[in-house]
C-alpha positions, 0 to 999 in steps of 0.5 A: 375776376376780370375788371375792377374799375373805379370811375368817377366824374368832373365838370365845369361850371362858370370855369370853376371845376367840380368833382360830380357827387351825385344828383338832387331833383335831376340837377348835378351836385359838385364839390369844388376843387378849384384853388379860387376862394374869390370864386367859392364866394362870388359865387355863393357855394354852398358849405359842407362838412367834408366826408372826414367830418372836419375839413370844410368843402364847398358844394354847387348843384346845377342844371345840367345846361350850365355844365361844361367838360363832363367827364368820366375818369376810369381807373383799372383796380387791377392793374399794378402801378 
């Protein structure tokens, strides 16, 4: 094998910042990683059950025009660390 990578995808909406999780009728769905819980409920994120089943996360999906700062994070799984 030559390249194994992992990517994933952030933005920011409203200054709050998001890891991208997929798409929903050609809007974005994120999960806040921000630090603000003023901002999860000024904004009215939606709540979710986290992947784990027990920790709660806070989720958003938007139109793409309200998005800032996409970005794609590649991690090279081959390289030793």
């Amino acid at each position: 094998m030559d390249a194994w990578y992992r990517t994933h995808w952030t933005f920011r909406w409203e200054r709050g910042s998001f890891d991208a999780v997929g798409t929903v009728d050609g809007r974005l769905k994120g999960v806040y990683t921000g630090g603000s819980w003023g901002f999860a409920d000024n904004f009215q994120l939606d709540r979710e059950k986290g992947s784990d089943g027990g920790r709660t996360q806070y989720t958003i999906t938007v139109n793409l025009k309200g998005v800032t700062d996409l970005e794609r994070h590649r991690t090279d799984l081959l390289t030793k660390q």
